[in-house]
Each structure stands twice: as structure tokens, then as C-alpha cells.
C-alpha positions in Angstrom: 111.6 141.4 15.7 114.8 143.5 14.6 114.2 145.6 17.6 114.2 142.7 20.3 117.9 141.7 18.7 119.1 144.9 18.7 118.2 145.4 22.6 119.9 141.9 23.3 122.8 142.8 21.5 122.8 145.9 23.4 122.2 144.2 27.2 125.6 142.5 25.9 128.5 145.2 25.4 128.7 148.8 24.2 130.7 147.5 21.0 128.1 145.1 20.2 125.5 147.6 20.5 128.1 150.3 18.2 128.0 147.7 15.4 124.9 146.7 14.8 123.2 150.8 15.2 125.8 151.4 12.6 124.7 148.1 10.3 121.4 148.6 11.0 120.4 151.6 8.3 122.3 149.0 5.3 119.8 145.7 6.2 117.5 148.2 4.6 119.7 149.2 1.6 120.4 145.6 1.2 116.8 144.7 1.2 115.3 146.9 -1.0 113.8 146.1 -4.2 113.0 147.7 -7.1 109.8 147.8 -9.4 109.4 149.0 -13.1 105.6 149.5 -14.2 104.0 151.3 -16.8 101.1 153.3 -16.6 98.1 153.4 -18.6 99.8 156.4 -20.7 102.5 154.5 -21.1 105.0 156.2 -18.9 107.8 154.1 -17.1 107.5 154.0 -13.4 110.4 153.1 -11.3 109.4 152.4 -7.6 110.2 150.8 -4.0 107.1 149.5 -3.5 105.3 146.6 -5.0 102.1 148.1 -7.7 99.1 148.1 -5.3 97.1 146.8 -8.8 97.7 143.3 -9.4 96.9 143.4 -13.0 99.0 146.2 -13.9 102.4 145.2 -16.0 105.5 145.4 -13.4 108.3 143.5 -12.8 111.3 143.5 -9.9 114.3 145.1 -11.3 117.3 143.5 -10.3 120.0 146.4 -8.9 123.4 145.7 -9.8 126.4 147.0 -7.6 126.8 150.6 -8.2 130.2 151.2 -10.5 132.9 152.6 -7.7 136.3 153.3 -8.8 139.3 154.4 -6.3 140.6 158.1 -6.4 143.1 158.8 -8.3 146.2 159.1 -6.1 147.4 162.7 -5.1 150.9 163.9 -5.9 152.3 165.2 -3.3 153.7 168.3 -3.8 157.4 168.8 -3.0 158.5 171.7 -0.3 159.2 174.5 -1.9 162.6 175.1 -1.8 163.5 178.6 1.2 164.9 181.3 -0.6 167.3 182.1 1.6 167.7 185.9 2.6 170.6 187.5 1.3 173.6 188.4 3.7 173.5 192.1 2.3 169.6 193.3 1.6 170.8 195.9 -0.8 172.2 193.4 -2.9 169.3 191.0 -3.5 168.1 190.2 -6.2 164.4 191.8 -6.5 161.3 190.6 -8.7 158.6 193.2 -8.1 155.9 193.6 -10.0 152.2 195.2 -10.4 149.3 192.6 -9.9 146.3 195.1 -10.2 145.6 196.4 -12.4 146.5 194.9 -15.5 148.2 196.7 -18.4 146.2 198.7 -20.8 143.4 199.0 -18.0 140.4 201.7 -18.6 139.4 202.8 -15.4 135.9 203.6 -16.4 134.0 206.9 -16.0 133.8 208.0 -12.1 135.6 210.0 -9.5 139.1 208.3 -10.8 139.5 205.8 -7.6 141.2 203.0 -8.0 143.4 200.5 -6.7 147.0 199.3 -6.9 148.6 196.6 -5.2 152.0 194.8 -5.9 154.0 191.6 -4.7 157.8 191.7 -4.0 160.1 188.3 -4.0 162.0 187.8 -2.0 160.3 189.5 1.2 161.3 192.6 1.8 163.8 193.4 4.4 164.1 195.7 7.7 163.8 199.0 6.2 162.6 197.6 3.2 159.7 199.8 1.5 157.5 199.7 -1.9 156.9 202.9 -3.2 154.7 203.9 -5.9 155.8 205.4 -8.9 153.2 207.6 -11.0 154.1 209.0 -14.4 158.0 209.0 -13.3 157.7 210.9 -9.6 157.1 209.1 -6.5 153.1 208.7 -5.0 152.4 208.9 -1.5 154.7 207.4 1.4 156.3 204.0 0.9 154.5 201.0 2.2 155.4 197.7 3.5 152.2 195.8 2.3 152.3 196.7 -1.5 148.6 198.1 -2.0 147.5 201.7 -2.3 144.1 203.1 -3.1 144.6 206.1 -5.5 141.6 208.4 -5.6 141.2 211.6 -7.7 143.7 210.7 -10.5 143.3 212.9 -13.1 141.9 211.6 -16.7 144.2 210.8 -19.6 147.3 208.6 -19.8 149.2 207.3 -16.7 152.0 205.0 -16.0 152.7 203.3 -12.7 155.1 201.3 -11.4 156.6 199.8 -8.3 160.4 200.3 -6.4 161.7 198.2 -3.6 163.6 201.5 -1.7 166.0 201.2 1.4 166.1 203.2 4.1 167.6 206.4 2.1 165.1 206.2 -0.9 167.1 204.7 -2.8 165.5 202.1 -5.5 166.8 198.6 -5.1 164.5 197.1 -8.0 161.9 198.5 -9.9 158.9 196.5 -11.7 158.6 196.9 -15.4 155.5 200.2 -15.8 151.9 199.1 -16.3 149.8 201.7 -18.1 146.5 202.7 -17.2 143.9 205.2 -18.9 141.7 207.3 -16.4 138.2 208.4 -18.0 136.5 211.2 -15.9 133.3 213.1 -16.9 133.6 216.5 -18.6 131.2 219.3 -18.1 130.4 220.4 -21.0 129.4 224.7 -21.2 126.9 226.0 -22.3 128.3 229.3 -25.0 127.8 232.7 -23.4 124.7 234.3 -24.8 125.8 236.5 -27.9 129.0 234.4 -29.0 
């Protein structure tokens, strides 16, 4: 029966036929009723289909509309105001600082790799570097990006830090130093024979 409408509708316009293939999925929804019984053992049963027992206990359950509630509205975040770039680079004013790792990290026993990586506001400038500062002395070549994998550090005590350096070297801003403790395996000796 359903199917001979939905082909006339169909024979009569494309948006006809859109509709009702889009309403025809909720006539079942709609329909559907639901039926509580309990077994023999006493367990509730909640079902779709009428009990197939006649005797047994059931009764329709009548569905309520499902509790909907609207979302709640979303704030709308305001644009972030430009920094604007300074006229004269060596005369900004530089927040740099280590994001990895954290103060007081242990870099646990191991080869002594490990990674550093930094972020710079505002971006840095042509001819604009970070360079990495370990235990007071530079480490490796300056970088634009701000990460640097350190391998082969040795054990005990370090602190690291970050510079924003021009062209020359020269530090424009420096980040406050993060201190990190290396552990590396020791071999131990065995005494000579006789001592």
C-alpha cells in the first residue's frame, strides 16, 4: 500500500518524491509501540513486538517525547587583537620562554637525548634567531623554529635557556633558565686482582 503512494507521488515531481523518501523512515518511528512483559523468572522485558503468548502478563507502554533541550549558545570569541611589529626589531619587546621540558625535569636513565623546543612573542624578525643556551655558553647554531634535539648530554646538573639574537649575536631577550637533571648509566669496575 505505502509503496503504490510513494510511486504516485513520485510519477508527480522530483520534490514530491524528495519529501516523502525523506518522511518515509519517521511513519515508522511514529508508529511504533512498545511492550513491557515479564517472564516466568520474573525479569522485565521491554520489546517492539506484541508477546507471541497471549496469556503471558504485557502491557503497551506508552512513549513519551524524548526530553530535547537547545544548545547552549556559543560565545563568540573576539579577534585577537595584531601585535603589531615594531618599527625597530632590536627594540621589541621579547617574551621567550622554554616549553619542553619543564623545570626540575629528570631525564631518565639512557643515552642522554632529549628534546627542547621554545616559543618566541612577538614573531621573530628578518635576521631574527633563537639560540640555545646550555650551562651559560651557547649550544649549536641558532634556529628560526625554536626546537633542538640534544643528544649525548652529559649526566648531572644542567641549565638551559633561550635568546632571541640579531644578526651579530647579540641577545635581544633571553627566557628565564629551566633546569634539568641528566641520569646516565655508570659502569661500574671490577677492583684489579690483588688490591
Amino acid at each position: 500500500m505505502l509503496r503504490k503512494v510513494f510511486v504516485r507521488w513520485c510519477s508527480g515531481g522530483r520534490s514530491a518524491c524528495l519529501v516523502l523518501s525523506l518522511l518515509t523512515p519517521l511513519l515508522g518511528i511514529a508508529d511504533s509501540s512498545i511492550y513491557r512483559t515479564v517472564d516466568a523468572d520474573g525479569n522485565v522485558i521491554f520489546t517492539d513486538a506484541p508477546p507471541a503468548n497471549p496469556d503471558s502478563q504485557s502491557e503497551r507502554v506508552d512513549v513519551r517525547r524524548t526530553n530535547t533541550a537547545p544548545p547552549p549558545p556559543t560565545a563568540l570569541r573576539p579577534a585577537e587583537a595584531a601585535t603589531p611589529e615594531p618599527t625597530d626589531p632590536s627594540k621589541a619587546s621579547w617574551t621567550v620562554r622554554i616549553t619542553a621540558p619543564a623545570n626540575e625535569t629528570t631525564i631518565p636513565m639512557g643515552p642522554g637525548n632529549f628534546s627542547v623546543s621554545a616559543a618566541v612573542t612577538p614573531a621573530l624578525g628578518a635576521g631574527q634567531r633563537l639560540q640555545l643556551l646550555m650551562d651559560g655558553g651557547p649550544h649549536g647554531d641558532p634556529r628560526q623554529d625554536g626546537a633542538w634535539q640534544l643528544t649525548n648530554v652529559f649526566r648531572g646538573e644542567h641549565k638551559l635557556a633561550v635568546s632571541v639574537v640579531d644578526k651579530s649575536g647579540k641577545a635581544l631577550a633571553t627566557s628565564e633558565p629551566v633546569t634539568v637533571y641528566v641520569m646516565r648509566p655508570v659502569r661500574i669496575r671490577a677492583p684489579a686482582p690483588g688490591g
